[in-house]
N, C-alpha and C positions, 0 to 999 in steps of 0.2 A: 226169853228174849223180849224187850221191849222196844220194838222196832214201829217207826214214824214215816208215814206215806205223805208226799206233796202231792197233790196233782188241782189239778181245775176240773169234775167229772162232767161238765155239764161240755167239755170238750170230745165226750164220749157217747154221744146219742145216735152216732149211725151204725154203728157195729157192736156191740157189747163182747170187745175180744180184748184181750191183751192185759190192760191196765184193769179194766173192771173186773175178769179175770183172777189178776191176780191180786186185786183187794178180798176176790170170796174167799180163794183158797188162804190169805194171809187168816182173815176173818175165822174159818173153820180151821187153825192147825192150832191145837192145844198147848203148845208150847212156846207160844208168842201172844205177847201182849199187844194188840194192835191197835195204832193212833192216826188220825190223818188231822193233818191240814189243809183249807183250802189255798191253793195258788195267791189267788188276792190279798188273802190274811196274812200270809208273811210279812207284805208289808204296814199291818197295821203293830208290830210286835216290838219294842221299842228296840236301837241297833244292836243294842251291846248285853240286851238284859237277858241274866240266866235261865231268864223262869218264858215260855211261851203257853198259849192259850189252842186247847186241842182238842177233836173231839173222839170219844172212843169208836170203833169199829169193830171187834171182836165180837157185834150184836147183828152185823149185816149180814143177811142168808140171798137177796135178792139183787137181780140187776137195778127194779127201783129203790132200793135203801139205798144203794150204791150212787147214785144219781143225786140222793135227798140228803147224801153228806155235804154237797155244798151248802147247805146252808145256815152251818151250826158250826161252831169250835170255840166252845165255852167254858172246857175245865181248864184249871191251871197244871201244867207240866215243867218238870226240873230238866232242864236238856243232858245236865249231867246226870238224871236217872236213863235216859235212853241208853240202849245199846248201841241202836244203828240208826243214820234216817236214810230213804230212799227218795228222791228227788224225780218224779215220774210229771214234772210240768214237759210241756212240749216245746218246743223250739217255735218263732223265738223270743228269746225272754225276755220277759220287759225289763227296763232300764232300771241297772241298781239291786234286780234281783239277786244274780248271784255276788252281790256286792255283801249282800244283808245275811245271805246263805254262808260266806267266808265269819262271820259275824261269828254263825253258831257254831262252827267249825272248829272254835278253840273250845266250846265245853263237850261238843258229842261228838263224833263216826260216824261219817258216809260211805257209803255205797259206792258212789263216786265222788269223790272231792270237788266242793265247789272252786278251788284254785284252780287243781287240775281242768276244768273244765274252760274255764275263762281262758287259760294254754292252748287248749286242743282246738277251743271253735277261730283262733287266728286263723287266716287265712294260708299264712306261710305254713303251716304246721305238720296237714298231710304231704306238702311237697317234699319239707325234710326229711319226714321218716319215711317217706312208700313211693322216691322219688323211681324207683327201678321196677317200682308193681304197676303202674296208673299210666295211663293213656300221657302223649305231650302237654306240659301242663305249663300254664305261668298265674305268677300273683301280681296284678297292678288294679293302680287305682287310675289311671292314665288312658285317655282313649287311643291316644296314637299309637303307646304302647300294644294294648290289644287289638287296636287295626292291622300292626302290623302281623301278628300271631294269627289277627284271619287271614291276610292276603294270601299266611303259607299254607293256611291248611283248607280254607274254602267254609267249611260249616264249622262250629265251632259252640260248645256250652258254655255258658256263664253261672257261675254259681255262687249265691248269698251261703256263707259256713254259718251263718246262726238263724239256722232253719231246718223244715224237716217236709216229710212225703212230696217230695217232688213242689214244693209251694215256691223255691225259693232258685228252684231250674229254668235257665231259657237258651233255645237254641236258637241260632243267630244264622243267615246266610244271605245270597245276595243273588236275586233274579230278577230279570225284569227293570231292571235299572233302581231298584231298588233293594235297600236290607228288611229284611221280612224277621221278626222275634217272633217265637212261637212259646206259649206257655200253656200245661196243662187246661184250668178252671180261667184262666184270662184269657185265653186265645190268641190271635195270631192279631203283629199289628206292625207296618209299615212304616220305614224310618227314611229321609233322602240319604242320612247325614248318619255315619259312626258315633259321630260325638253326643247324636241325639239318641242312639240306641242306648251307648253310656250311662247319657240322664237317666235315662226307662229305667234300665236293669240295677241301679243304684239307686240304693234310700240316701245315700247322702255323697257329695263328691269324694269325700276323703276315704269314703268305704272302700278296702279292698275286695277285689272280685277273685276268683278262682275260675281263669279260662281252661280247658281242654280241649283238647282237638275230638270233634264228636265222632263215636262210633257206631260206625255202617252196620255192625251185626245188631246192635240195641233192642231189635223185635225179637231176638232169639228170649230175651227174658231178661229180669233182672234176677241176679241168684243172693240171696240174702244166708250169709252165715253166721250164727249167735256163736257167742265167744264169752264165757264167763271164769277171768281169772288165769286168762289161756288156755283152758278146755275146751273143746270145738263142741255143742250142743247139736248139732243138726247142722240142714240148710233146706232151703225150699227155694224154688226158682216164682218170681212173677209176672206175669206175663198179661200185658193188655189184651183184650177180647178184640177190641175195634182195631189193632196193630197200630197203635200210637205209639212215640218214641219214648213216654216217661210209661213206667209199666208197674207204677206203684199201687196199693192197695186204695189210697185216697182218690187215686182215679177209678180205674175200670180194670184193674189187673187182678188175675185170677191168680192162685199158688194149688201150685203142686208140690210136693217132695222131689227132694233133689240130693245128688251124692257130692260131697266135696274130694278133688281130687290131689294127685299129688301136689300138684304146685299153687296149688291154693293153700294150702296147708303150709308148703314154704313161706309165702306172703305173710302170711299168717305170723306163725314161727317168728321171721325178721321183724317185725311191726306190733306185737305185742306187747314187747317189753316195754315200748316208750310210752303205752299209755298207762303200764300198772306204775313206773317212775311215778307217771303224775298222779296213782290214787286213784287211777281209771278202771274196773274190774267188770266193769259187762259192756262187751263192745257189739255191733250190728256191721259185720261186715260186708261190701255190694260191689259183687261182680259183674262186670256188662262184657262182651264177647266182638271183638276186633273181628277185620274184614276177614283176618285168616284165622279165622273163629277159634283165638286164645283167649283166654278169661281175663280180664284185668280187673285192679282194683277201681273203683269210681268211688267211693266214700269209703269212710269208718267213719261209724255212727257210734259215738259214747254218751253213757247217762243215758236217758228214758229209751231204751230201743224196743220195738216190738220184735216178736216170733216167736217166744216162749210159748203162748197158746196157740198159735199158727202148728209151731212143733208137735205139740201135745196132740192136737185135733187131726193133724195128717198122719203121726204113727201110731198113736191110742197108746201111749208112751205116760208115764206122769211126769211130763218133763215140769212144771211149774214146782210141782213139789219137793224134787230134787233141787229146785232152784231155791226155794224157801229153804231147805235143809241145809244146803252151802250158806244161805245166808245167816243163819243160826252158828256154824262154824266160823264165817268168818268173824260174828261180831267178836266171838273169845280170842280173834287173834290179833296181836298190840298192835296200836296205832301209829303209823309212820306217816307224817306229813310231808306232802310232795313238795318240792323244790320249785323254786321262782324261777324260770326257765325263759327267756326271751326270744317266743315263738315268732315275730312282729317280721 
């Protein structure tokens, strides 16, 4: 298999888990020819051209080799020689990326479809498919709108969809005579005014947002279920040390193993199919736990997701490898390009 890795590594120097990871074990599996590209360099590749500029990997043993591929990709590569590419940039993507990614998409096989993708990170998109899994949810771009969505519920999330660990979360409430947003790494900042919260939590006016109604249980953990191809992989629960409400690994959350239950599984089940439609095949899904401590959906996470190695390290499992070895199967099987779907 000659399979081709995106990522930015030098977005990897706090933890050497997941992505760097699974660049050794790609790098050590005999049976793949491994490529990467840096995140940056996609865009210097001209839009439409067959041929991209890459560098080999198949020689990294280290987490610093791993680190020191940012700074090369100088052979020339046939995108119709690839099998597969693997798209491990992070959220969120710069403008035009997956614009330029749809580009390569007509000569080689992703992993996850750059269409599908541009689909799934709408705003509207989890509402539609996991509207009977997920906490009270609505999509606007309108403050009045989701002023009104707090007045019913009192505390309330805001979430940017083209984003990832918790970066792109803000909890919203109002004491004191004032609205208080609360954000992991930003911290907490004071607003008189809704409309000025809006501003804050928006890169731009016309962005839409994904409100929910925030849940009380949230300290119980966040439970992260890997999903490849709609196989369930595992799950591991994570959970802030300091009892913070985002309980993500990029903050101060610990992981432990965890069991998926029945009706996770259900969720699961119902919601699967619309993201392999779009070409979606490894999803990250995240459960938070409601006052009468049911599990709800809070994201699906498609394209770059962590826990493979999270997996690996809590059961002494070789889950990465199994993960590599489906990828090898899937490259040999035909290519169906997902459908233009009006998630908006």
């Amino acid at each position: 298999m000659k399979l081709l890795a995106i990522c930015d590594p030098s977005r990897y120097k706090r933890k050497p888990l997941d992505v760097p990871h699974f660049y050794l074990q790609a790098a050590r599996d005999r049976q793949t020819d491994f490529y990467h590209i840096p995140t940056p360099q996609v865009f210097t590749q001209p839009p439409t051209s067959p041929w991209i500029q890459v560098a080999p990997a198949n020689t990294i043993e280290t987490y610093d080799e791993f680190l020191a591929l940012e700074d090369f990709a100088n052979q020339n590569l046939a995108l119709r020689d690839l099998d597969l590419i693997f798209c491990r940039t992070l959220k969120p993507f710069p403008v035009g990326y997956l614009a330029q990614l749809q580009q390569w998409e007509k000569f080689a096989k992703f992993v996850n479809s750059p269409t599908g993708i541009e689909q799934q990170i709408q705003s509207q998109f989890l509402l539609q498919v996991a509207q009977d899994y997920i906490p009270e949810t609505i999509v606007t771009n309108h403050w009045q709108v989701a002023l009104e969505f707090f007045e019913h519920h009192k505390i309330i999330v805001a979430k940017r969809p083209n984003s990832c660990g918790g970066r792109g979360v803000f909890k919203i409430e109002y004491r004191d005579r004032a609205f208080h947003v609360d954000h992991f790494s930003q911290g907490s900042y004071t607003f008189a005014d809704f409309d000025a919260v809006m501003a804050y939590v928006q890169r731009d006016p016309s962005e839409n947002l994904i409100f929910m109604k925030y849940l009380t249980g949230v300290t119980a953990g966040d439970k992260r279920i890997v999903v490849v191809d709609g196989e369930i992989y595992g799950a591991y629960l994570r959970r802030s040390e300091s009892g913070h409400w985002v309980n993500n690994i990029s903050g101060d959350g610990q992981s432990t193993l965890a069991t998926v239950t029945t009706d996770e599984r259900a969720a699961i089940a119902a919601t699967v199919g619309h993201y392999k439609k779009l070409g979606l095949h490894t999803l990250g899904y995240d459960f938070l736990q409601d006052a009468h401590g049911n599990w709800c959906i809070s994201e699906i996470n498609a394209g770059n997701i962590g826990g493979f190695a999270w997996l690996e390290m809590l059961t002494g499992q070789p889950v990465m490898a199994k993960f590599i070895s489906w990828l090898r199967d899937f490259a040999q099987q035909p290519t169906h390009h997902p459908p233009i779907l009006n998630a908006s």
